[in-house]
PABA-521888 format. One record per residue (C-alpha): residue number from 1; x, y, z; residue in three letters. Coordinates in nm, 2 decimals. Each point is the difference from the previous one (the first is absolute). Layout:
% PABA-521888
NODE  num      xx      yy      zz  residuo
NODE  NUM       X       Y       Z      ALA
...
//
This chain:
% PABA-521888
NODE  num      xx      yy      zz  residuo
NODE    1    1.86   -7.11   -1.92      UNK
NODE    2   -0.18    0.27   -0.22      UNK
NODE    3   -0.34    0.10   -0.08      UNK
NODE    4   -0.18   -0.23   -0.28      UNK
NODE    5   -0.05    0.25   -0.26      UNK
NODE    6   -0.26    0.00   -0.30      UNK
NODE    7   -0.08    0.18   -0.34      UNK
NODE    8   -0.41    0.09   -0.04      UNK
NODE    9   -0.19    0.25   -0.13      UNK
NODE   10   -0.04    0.29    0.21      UNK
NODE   11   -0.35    0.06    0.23      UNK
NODE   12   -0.16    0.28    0.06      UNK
NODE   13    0.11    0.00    0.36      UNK
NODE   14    0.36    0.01   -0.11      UNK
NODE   15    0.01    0.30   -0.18      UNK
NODE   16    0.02    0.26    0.31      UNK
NODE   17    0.30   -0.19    0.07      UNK
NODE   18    0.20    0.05   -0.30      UNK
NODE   19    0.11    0.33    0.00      UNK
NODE   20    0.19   -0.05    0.35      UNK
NODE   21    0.17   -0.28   -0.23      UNK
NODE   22    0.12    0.23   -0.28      UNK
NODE   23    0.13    0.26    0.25      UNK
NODE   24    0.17   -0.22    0.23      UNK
NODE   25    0.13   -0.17   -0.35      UNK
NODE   26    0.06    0.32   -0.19      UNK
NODE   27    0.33    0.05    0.36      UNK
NODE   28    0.18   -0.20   -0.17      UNK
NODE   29    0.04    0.26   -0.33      UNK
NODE   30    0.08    0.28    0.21      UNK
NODE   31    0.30    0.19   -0.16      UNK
NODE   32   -0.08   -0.16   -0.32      UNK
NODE   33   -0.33    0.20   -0.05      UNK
NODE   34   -0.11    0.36    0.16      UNK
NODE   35   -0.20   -0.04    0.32      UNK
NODE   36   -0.32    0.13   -0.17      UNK
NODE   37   -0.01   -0.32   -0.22      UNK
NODE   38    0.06   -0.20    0.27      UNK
NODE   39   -0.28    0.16    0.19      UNK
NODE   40   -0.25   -0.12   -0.30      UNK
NODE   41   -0.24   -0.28    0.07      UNK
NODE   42   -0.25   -0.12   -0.23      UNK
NODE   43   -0.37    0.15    0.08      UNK
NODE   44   -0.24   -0.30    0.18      UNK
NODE   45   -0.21    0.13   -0.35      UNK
NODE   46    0.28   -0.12   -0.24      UNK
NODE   47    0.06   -0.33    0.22      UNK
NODE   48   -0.41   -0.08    0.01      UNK
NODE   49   -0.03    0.06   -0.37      UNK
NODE   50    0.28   -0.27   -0.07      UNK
NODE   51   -0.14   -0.20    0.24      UNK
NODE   52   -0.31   -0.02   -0.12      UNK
NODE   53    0.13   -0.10   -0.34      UNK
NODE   54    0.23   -0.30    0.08      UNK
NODE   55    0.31    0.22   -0.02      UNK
NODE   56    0.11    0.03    0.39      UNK
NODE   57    0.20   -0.32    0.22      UNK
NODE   58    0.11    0.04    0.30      UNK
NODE   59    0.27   -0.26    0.18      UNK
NODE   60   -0.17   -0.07    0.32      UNK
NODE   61    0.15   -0.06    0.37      UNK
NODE   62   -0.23   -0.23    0.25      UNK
NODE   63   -0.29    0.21   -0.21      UNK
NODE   64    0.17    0.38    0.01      UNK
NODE   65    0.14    0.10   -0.33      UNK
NODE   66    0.38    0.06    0.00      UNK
NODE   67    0.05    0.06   -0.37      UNK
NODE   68   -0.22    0.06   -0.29      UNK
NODE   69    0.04    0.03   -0.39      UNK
NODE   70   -0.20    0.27   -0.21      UNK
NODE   71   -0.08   -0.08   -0.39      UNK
NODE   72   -0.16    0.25   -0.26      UNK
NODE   73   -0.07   -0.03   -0.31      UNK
NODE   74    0.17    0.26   -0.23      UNK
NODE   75    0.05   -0.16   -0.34      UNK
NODE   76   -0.22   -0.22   -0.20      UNK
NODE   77    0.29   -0.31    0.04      UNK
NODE   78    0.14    0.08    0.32      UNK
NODE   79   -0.06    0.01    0.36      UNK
NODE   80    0.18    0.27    0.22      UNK
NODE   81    0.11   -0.08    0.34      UNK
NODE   82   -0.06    0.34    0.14      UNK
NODE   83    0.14   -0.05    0.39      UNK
NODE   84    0.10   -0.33    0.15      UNK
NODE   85    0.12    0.05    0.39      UNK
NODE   86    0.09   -0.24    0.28      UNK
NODE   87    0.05    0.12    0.37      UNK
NODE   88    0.33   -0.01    0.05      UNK
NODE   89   -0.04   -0.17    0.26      UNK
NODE   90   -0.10   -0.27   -0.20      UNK
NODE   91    0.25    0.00   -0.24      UNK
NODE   92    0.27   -0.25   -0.12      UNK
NODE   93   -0.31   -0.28   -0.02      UNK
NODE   94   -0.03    0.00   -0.33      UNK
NODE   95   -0.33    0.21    0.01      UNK
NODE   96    0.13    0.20   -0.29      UNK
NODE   97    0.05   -0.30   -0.23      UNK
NODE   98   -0.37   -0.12    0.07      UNK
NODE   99   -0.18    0.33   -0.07      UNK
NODE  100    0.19    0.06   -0.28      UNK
NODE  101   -0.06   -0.35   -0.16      UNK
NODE  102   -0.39    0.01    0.14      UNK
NODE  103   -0.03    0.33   -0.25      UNK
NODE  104    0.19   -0.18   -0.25      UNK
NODE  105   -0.27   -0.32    0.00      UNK
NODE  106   -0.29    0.25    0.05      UNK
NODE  107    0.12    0.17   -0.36      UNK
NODE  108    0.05   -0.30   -0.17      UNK
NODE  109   -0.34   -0.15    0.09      UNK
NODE  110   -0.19    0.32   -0.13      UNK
NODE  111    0.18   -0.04   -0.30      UNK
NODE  112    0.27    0.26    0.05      UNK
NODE  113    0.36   -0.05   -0.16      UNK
NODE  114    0.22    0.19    0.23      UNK
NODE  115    0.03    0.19    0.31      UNK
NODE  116    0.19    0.32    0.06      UNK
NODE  117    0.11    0.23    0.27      UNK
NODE  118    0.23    0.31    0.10      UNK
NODE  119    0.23   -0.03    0.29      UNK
NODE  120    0.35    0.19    0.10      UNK
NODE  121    0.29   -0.12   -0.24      UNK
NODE  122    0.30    0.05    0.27      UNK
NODE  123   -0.20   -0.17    0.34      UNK
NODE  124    0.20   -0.30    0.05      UNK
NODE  125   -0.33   -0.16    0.09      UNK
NODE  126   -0.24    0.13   -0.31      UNK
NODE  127    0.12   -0.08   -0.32      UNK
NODE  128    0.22   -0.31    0.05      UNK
NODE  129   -0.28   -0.13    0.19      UNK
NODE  130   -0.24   -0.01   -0.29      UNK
NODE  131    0.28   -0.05   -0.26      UNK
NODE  132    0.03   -0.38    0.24      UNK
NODE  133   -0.40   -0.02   -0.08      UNK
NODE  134    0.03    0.04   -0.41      UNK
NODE  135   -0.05    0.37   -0.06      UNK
NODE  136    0.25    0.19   -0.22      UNK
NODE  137    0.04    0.35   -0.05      UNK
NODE  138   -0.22    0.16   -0.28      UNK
NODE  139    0.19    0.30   -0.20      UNK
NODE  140   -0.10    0.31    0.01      UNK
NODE  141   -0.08    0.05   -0.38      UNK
NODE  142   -0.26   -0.33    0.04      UNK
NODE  143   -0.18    0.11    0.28      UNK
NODE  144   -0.41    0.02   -0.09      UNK
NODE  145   -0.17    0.34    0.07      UNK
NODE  146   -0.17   -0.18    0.30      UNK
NODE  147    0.35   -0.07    0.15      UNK
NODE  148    0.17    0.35   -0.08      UNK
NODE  149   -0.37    0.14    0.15      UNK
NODE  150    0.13   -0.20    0.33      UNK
NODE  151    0.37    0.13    0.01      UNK
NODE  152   -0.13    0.36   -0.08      UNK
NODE  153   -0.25   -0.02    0.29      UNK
NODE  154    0.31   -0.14    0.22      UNK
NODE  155    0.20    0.34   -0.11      UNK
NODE  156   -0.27    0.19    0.14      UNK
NODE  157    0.00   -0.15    0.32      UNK
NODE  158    0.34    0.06    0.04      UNK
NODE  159    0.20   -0.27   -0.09      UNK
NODE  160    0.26   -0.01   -0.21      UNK
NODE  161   -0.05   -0.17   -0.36      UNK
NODE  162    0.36   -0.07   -0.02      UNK
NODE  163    0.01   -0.24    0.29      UNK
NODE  164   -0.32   -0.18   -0.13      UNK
NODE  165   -0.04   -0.29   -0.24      UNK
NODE  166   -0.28   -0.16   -0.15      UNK
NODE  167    0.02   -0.35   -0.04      UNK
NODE  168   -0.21   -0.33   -0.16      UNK
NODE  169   -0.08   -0.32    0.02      UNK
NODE  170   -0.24   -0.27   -0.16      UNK
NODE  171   -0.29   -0.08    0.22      UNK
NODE  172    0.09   -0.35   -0.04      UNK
NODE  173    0.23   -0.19    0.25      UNK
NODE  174    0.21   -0.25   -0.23      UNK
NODE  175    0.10   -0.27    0.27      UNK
NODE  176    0.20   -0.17   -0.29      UNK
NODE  177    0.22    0.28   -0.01      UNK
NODE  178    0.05    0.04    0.37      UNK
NODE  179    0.13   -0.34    0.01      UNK
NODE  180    0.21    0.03   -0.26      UNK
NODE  181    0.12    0.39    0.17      UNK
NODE  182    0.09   -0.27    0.32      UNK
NODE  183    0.22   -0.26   -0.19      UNK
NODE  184    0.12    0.25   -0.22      UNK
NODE  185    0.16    0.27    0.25      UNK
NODE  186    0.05    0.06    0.38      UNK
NODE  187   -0.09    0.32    0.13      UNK
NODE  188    0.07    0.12    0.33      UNK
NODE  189   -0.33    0.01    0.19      UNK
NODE  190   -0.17    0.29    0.16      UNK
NODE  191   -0.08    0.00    0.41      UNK
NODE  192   -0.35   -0.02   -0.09      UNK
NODE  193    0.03   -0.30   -0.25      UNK
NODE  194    0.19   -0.22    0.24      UNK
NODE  195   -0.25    0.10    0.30      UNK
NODE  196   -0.28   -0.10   -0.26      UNK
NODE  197    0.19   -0.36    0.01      UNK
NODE  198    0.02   -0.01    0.33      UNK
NODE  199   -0.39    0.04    0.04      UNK
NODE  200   -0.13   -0.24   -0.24      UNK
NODE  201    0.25   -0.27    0.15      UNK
NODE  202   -0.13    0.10    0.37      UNK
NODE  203   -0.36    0.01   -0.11      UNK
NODE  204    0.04   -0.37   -0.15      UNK
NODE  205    0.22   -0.13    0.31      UNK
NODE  206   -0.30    0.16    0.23      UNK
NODE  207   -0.22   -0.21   -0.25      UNK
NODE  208    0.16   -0.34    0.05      UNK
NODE  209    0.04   -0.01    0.38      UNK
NODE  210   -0.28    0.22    0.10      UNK
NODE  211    0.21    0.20    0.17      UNK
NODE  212   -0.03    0.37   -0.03      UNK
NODE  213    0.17    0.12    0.28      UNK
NODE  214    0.31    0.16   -0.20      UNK
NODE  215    0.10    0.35    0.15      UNK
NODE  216    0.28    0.22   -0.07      UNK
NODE  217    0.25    0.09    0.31      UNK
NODE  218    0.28    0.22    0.00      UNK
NODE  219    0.17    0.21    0.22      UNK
NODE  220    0.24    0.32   -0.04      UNK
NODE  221    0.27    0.17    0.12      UNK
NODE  222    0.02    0.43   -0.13      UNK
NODE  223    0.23    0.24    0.05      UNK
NODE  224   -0.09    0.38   -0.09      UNK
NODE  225   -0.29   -0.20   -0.23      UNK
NODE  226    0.26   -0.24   -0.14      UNK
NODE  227   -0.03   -0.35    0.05      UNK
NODE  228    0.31   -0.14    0.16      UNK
NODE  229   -0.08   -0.34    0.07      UNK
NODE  230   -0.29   -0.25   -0.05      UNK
NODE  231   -0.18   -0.35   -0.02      UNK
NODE  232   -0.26   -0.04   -0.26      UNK
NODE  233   -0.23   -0.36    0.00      UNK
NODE  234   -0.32   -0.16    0.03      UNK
NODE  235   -0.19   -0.23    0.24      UNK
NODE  236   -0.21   -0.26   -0.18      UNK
NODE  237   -0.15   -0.33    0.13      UNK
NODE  238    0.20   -0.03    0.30      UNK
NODE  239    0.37    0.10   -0.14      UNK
NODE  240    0.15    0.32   -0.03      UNK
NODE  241    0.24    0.08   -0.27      UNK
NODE  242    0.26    0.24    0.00      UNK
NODE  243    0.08    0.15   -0.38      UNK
NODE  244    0.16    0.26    0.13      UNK
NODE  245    0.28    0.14    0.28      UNK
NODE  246    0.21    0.28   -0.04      UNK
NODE  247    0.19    0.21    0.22      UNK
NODE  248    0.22    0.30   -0.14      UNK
NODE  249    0.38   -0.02   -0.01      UNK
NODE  250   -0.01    0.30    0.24      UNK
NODE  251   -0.23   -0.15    0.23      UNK
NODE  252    0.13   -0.30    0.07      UNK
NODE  253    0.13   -0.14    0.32      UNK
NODE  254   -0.29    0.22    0.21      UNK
NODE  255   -0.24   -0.29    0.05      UNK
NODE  256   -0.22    0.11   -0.28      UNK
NODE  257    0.03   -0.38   -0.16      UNK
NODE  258   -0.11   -0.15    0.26      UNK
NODE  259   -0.25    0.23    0.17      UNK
NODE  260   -0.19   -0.03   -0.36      UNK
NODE  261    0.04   -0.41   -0.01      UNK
NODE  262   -0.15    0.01    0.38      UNK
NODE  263   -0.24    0.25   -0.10      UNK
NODE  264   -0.13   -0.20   -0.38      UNK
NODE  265    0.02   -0.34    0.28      UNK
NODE  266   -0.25    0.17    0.24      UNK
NODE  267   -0.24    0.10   -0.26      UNK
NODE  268   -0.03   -0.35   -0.19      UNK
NODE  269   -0.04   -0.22    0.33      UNK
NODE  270   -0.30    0.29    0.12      UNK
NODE  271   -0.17   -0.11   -0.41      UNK
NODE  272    0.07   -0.31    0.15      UNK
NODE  273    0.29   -0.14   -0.20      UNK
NODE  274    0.21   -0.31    0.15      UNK
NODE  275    0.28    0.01   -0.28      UNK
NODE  276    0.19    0.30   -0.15      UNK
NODE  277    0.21   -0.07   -0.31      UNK
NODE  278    0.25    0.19   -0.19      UNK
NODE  279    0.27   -0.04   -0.26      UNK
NODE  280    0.36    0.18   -0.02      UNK
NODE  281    0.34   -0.06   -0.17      UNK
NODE  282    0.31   -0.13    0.20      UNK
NODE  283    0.17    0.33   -0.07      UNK
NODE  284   -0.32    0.20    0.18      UNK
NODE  285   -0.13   -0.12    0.37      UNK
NODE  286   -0.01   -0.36    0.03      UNK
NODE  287    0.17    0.02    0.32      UNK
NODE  288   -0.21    0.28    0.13      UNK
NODE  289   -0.31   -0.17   -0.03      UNK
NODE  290    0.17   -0.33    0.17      UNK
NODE  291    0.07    0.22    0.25      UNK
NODE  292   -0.40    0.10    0.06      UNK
NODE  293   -0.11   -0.37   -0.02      UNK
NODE  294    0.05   -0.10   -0.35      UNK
NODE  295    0.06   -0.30   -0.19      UNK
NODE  296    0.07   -0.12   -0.33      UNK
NODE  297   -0.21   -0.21   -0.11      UNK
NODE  298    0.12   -0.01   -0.41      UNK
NODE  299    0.29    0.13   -0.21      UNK
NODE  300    0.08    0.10   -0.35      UNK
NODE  301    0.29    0.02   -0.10      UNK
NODE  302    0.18    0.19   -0.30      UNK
NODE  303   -0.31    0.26    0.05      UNK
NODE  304    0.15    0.26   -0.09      UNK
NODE  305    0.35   -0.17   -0.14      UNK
NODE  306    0.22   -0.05    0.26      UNK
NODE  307   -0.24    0.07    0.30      UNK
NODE  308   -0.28   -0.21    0.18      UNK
NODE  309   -0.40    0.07    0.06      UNK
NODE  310   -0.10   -0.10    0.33      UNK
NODE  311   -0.38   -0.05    0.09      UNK
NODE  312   -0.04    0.03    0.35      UNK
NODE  313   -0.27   -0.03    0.20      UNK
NODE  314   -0.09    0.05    0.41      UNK
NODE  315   -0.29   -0.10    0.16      UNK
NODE  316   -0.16    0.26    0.20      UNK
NODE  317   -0.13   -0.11    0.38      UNK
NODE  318   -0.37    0.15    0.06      UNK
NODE  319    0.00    0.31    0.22      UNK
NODE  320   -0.09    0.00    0.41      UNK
NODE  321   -0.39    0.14   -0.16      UNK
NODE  322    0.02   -0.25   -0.29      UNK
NODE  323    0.05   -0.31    0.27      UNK
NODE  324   -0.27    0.15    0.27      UNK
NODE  325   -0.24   -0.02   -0.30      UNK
NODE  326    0.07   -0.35   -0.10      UNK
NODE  327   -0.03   -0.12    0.33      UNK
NODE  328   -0.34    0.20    0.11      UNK
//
């Protein structure tokens, strides 16, 4: 369903491949800093020093780096996490969380009480995203001369010191207080937390059955760039689920529903599925999926108050190629 991702120091023969990270990264800023910042990469000099001492991970892909973390040490206490990137198109796995937590461990082993950073204080994405990971903001008036040394060099770069923020953290990761963060308060979790979820529970279902055949498969329907209308699933040991299926009000009643069902249908009996399953409310498309060979095979009721959840399943007949193969 997605690539098995890990956290390891970085290799020599990783560092050519890390500027293409922070520039393809840096695409996401645009707007937020001037295009001359976002043009920056760290020199292959910089990345070999910090490789050589221990202070350089990268989150690898199959073997290709698609992320990396980059520690220096400023102060005598502290470790700074200079740049930490992911690939965008590797984001929303949680790769942020890891890199940020392997610095974290790194500092606390050499002895190191906290770990600090810069980062923009009005990206949606920055701040509250390592405010989630323990850092707070530090004033002004209590920077060190190392840290106001880092926002002056920022200034001269271009950006603007009112829109950063340093913030702080102890090296250590209190698990006691994590679980007591859980029972203590909700919080509503970020696309990249829940996909993290979804991850570890595939990679220990792959684990159990020896099955590690999960794929994404979804299909779209755009207008002028917009999506109108789509089905959103995975195939995985034979079954194909359907999370999602959505068609705009507008677009409704044009065949788009179905031309996606037969479409998703298609795909997961060529990966070889015999089964796909979905769920919907009574007040959505039960009797449009009856209608395309459905059945119910359980029901909820009450879920949500008043309404019923329907799982519904329909076995998928191999295709014309699927049956010549068997039978050669």
């Amino acid at each position: 369903m997605t690539h098995t991702y890990h956290i390891a120091p970085a290799r020599p023969q990783d560092l050519p491949q890390l500027p293409a990270i922070e520039l393809a990264a840096a695409r996401l800023l645009a707007g937020h800093a001037p295009q001359s910042v976002l043009n920056e990469t760290t020199s292959l000099d910089v990345l070999r020093r910090a490789q050589r001492h221990g202070q350089l991970w990268v989150a690898l892909a199959a073997d290709e780096p698609v992320g990396f973390a980059h520690a220096e040490l400023l102060e005598r206490d502290a470790v700074h996490l200079e740049e930490i990137d992911v690939h965008p198109d590797h984001g929303r796995r949680g790769l942020g969380t890891k890199l940020v937590r392997q610095v974290c461990e790194w500092a606390a082993r050499h002895g190191f009480e906290s770990v600090t950073l810069t980062t923009f204080r009005d990206v949606p994405w920055n701040m509250p995203f390592y405010g989630r990971l323990g850092f707070s903001v530090v004033p002004a008036d209590q920077l060190s001369a190392s840290l106001r040394a880092v926002i002056d060099d920022e200034t001269r770069r271009g950006l603007e010191p009112a829109g950063r923020v340093v913030m702080k953290r102890p090296s250590r990761w209190s698990e006691v207080n994590e679980m007591n963060d859980v029972a203590s308060r909700p919080v509503d979790p970020t696309p990249e937390e829940v996909q993290y979820l979804e991850d570890r529970i595939y990679e220990f279902n792959a684990s159990a059955t020896r099955i590690a055949d999960g794929a994404w498969l979804a299909f779209f329907v755009r207008e002028r760039q917009r999506i109108v209308a789509g089905i959103c699933g995975n195939t995985w040991g034979g079954t194909c689920e359907v999370r999602q299926f959505w068609v705009e009000q507008s677009q409704r009643g044009r065949g788009l529903g179905t031309r996606l069902l037969q479409a998703a249908e298609q795909e997961a009996r060529r990966r070889g599925c015999t089964q796909i399953v979905l769920m919907t409310f009574s007040f959505q498309a039960p009797s449009f999926y009856e209608r395309h060979g459905f059945e119910v095979l359980a029901t909820i009721e009450d879920h949500p108050r008043g309404h019923r959840n329907l799982l519904m399943r329909k076995h998928l007949a191999p295709t014309r190629h699927d049956r010549s193969s068997s039978q050669a």
